[in-house]
C-alpha positions, 0 to 999 in steps of 0.5 A: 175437781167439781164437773159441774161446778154446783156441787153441794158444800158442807162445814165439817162440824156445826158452826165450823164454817169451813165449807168444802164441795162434796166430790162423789164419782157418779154413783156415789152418795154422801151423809152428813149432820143436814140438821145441824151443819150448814150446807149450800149449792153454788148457782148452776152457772150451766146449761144443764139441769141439776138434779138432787135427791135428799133423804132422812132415815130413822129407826123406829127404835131410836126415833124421837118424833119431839126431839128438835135440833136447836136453831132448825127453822124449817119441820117437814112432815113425818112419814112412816114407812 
């Protein structure tokens, strides 16, 4: 059941449609394909703030900063940690 009923929504795989809440205990964190699955937050119909964190990590390694995802609209900076 969603608590606050802004949950963020997910399609299972891209293109898919198949949008579902990501229902997370307090403490808990999700991963997901952001680039290429599509995700939204309902309006918060509450009172209350909310808040979200989002993050991306690549290993050196494998990182390829000229690599870009077909049909990505927004290209935020690059920071090295």
């Amino acid at each position: 059941l969603e608590r606050t009923r802004t949950t963020l929504h997910v399609e299972t795989s891209p293109g898919r449609g198949d949008f579902h809440p990501l229902l997370l205990d307090y403490g808990d964190a999700a991963a997901f394909h952001g680039c290429l699955c599509r995700h939204h937050a309902p309006a918060n119909p509450t009172p209350f703030t909310r808040v979200s964190i989002d993050f991306r990590v690549g290993v050196s390694p494998h990182f390829d900063p000229g690599w870009r995802a077909e049909g990505v609209k927004a290209l935020h900076g690059w920071r090295k940690a």
